[in-house]
C-alpha positions as CSV (number, residue, x, y, z in Angstrom):
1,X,0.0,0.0,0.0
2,X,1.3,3.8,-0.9
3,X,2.1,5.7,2.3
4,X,-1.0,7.3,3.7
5,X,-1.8,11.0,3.9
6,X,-2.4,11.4,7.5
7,X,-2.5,14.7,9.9
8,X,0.5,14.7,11.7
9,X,0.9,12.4,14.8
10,X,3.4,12.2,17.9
11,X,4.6,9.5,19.7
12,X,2.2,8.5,22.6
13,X,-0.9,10.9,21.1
14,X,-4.4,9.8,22.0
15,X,-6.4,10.1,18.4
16,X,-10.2,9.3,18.8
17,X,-11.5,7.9,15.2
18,X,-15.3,8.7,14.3
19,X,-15.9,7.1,11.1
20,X,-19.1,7.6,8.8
21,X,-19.9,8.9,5.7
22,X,-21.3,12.2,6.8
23,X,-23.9,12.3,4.1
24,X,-24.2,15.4,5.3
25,X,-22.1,16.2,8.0
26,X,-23.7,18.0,10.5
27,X,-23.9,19.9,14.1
28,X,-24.7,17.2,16.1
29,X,-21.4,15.2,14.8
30,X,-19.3,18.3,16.0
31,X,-21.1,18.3,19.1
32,X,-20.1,14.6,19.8
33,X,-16.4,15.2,18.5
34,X,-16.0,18.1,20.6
35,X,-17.8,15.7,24.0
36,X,-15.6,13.1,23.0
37,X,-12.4,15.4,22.9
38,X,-13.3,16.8,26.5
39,X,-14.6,13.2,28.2
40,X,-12.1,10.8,27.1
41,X,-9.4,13.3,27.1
42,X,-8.2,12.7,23.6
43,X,-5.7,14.7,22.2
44,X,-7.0,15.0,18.6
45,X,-10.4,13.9,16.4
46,X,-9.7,12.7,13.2
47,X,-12.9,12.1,11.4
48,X,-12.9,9.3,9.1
49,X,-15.0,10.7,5.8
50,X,-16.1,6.9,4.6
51,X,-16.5,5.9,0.7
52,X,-19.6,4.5,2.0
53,X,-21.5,2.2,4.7
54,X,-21.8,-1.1,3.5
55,X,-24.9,-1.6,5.8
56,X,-27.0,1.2,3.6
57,X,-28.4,0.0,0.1
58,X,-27.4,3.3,-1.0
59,X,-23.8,5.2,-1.8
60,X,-23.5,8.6,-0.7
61,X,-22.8,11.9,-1.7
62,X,-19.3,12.8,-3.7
63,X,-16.4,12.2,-1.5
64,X,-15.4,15.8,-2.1
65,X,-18.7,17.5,-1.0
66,X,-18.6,15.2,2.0
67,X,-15.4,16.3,2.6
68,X,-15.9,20.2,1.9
69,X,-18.8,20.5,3.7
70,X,-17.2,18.0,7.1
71,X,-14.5,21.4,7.0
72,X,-17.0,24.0,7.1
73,X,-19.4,22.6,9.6
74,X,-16.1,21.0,11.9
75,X,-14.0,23.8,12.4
76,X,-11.5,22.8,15.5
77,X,-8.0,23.2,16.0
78,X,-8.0,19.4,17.2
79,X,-9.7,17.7,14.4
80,X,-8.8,16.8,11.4
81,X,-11.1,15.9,8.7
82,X,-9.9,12.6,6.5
83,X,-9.9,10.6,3.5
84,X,-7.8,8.3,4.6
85,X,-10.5,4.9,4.1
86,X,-10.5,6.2,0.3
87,X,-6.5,6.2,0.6
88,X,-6.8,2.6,1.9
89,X,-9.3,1.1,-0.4
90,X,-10.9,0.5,2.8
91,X,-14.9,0.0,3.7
92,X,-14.7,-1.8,6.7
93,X,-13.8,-0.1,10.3
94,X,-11.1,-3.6,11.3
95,X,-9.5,-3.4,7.9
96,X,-9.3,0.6,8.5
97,X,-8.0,0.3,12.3
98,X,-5.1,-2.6,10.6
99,X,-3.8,0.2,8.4
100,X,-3.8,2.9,10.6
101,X,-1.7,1.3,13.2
102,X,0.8,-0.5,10.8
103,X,1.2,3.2,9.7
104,X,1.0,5.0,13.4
105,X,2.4,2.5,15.7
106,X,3.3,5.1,18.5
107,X,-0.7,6.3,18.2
108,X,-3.3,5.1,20.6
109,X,-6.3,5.3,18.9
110,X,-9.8,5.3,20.2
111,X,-12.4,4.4,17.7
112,X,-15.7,6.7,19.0
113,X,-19.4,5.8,17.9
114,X,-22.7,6.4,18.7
115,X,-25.0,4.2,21.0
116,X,-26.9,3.5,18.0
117,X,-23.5,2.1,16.4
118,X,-23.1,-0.2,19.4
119,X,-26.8,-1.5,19.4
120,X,-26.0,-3.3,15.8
121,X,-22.0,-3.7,16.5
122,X,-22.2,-7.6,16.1
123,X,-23.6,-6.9,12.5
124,X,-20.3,-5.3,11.3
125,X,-17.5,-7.1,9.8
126,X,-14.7,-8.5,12.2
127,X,-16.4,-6.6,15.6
128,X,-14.4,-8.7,18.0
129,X,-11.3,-7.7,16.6
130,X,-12.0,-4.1,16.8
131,X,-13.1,-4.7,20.1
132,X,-9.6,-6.6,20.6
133,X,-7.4,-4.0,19.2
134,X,-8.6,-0.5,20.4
135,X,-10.2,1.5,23.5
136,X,-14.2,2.3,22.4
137,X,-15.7,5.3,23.9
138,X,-19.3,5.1,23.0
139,X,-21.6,8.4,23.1
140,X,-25.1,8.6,23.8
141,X,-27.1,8.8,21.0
142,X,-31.6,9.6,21.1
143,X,-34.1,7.1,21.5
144,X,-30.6,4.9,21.6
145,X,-29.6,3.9,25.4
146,X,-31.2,1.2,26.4
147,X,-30.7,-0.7,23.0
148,X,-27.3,-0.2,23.3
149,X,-26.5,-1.3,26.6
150,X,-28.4,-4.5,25.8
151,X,-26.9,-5.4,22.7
152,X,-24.9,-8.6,21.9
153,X,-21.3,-6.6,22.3
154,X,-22.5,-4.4,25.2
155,X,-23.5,-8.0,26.9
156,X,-20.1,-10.0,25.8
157,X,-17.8,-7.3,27.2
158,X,-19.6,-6.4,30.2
159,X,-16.4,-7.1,32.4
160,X,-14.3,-4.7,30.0
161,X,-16.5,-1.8,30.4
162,X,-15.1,1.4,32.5
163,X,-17.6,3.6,34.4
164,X,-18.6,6.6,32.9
165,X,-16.5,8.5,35.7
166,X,-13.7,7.4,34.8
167,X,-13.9,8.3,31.2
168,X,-10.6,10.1,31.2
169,X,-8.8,7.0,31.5
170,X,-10.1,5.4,28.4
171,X,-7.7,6.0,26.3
172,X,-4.3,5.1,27.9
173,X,-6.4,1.5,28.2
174,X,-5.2,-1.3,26.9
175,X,-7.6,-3.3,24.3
176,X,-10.5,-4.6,25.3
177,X,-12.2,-1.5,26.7
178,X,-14.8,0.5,26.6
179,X,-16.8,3.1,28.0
180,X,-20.3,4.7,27.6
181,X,-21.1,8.3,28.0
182,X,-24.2,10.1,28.1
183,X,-24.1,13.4,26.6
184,X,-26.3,16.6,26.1
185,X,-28.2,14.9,23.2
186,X,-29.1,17.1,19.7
187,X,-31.5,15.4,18.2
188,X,-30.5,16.0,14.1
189,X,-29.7,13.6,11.3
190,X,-28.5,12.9,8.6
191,X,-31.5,11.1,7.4
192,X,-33.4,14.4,8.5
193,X,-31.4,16.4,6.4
194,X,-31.7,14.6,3.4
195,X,-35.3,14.1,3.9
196,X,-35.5,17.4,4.0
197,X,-34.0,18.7,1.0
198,X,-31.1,20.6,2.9
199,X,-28.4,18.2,1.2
């Protein structure tokens, strides 16, 4: 594989990962980046501008509008906006994480989804070795909690799950490990906005 474009990185930083294809991008993922910066103490955000979900029948937007419009609506001095699944070929979130540390090995990453993420995590490809191979800090999402505690991954690493008070701590953890905040919830989409004709 080429070398990857990647924001810059030093030894030891604490990167959270959201991935998605932000079709659009929109306040309420800059509202969780900028939680997720402050509760799990993270040094940087890089958002992971996906090629597209496989679990959605249908592709999104261009990569560059994605992209144009993540910069405009994520403006942050800690977060970087990314293309770096396009740069790997990549469409799953285990084949993505693989990359990334082969290329960063002095990172510790912390891949960051929502609760509704979590509530179908057994459905995406190679979950227990995400699980296995980085922190999880998992933010509350609406209409999403109790589904989310309950599901299958929720259940099967119930003994690696650190309390929400110590959600500071999550990302000098070693693999498995998670944690789940709750967080001053805005209720927008990005379903809404392309039901609505804004995108």
């Amino acid at each position: 594989m080429p070398a990857l474009t990647l924001p810059p990185v030093r030894p030891g930083q604490t990167i959270g990962l959201l991935g998605g294809s932000f079709d659009p991008p929109h306040a309420g993922h800059a509202h969780i980046t900028r939680e997720a910066l402050k509760r799990f103490g993270l040094g940087t955000v890089w958002w992971l501008v996906s090629p597209g979900n496989p679990l959605k029948a249908h592709g999104p937007a261009p990569m560059a509008r994605r992209l144009e419009a993540a910069a405009q609506v994520m403006q942050h001095p800690r977060v970087f906006i990314t293309d770096v699944e396009s740069q790997i070929g990549s469409r799953y979130t285990a084949q993505t994480l693989r990359a990334l540390r082969a290329a960063r090995p002095g990172a510790r990453f912390v891949w960051l989804m929502g609760a509704d993420n979590l509530a179908q995590f057994d459905e995406w490809q190679d979950w227990q070795e995400i699980m296995q191979s980085v922190p999880v800090g998992v933010l509350a999402r609406p209409g999403m909690r109790t589904a989310a505690r309950n599901s299958k991954a929720a259940r099967i690493y119930a003994a690696h799950r650190l309390p929400s008070r110590q959600s500071q701590r999550l990302a000098m953890m070693q693999a498995p490990a998670w944690c789940f905040i709750n967080v001053p919830m805005q209720a927008i989409s990005s379903t809404q906005l392309r039901a609505s004709g804004a995108w």
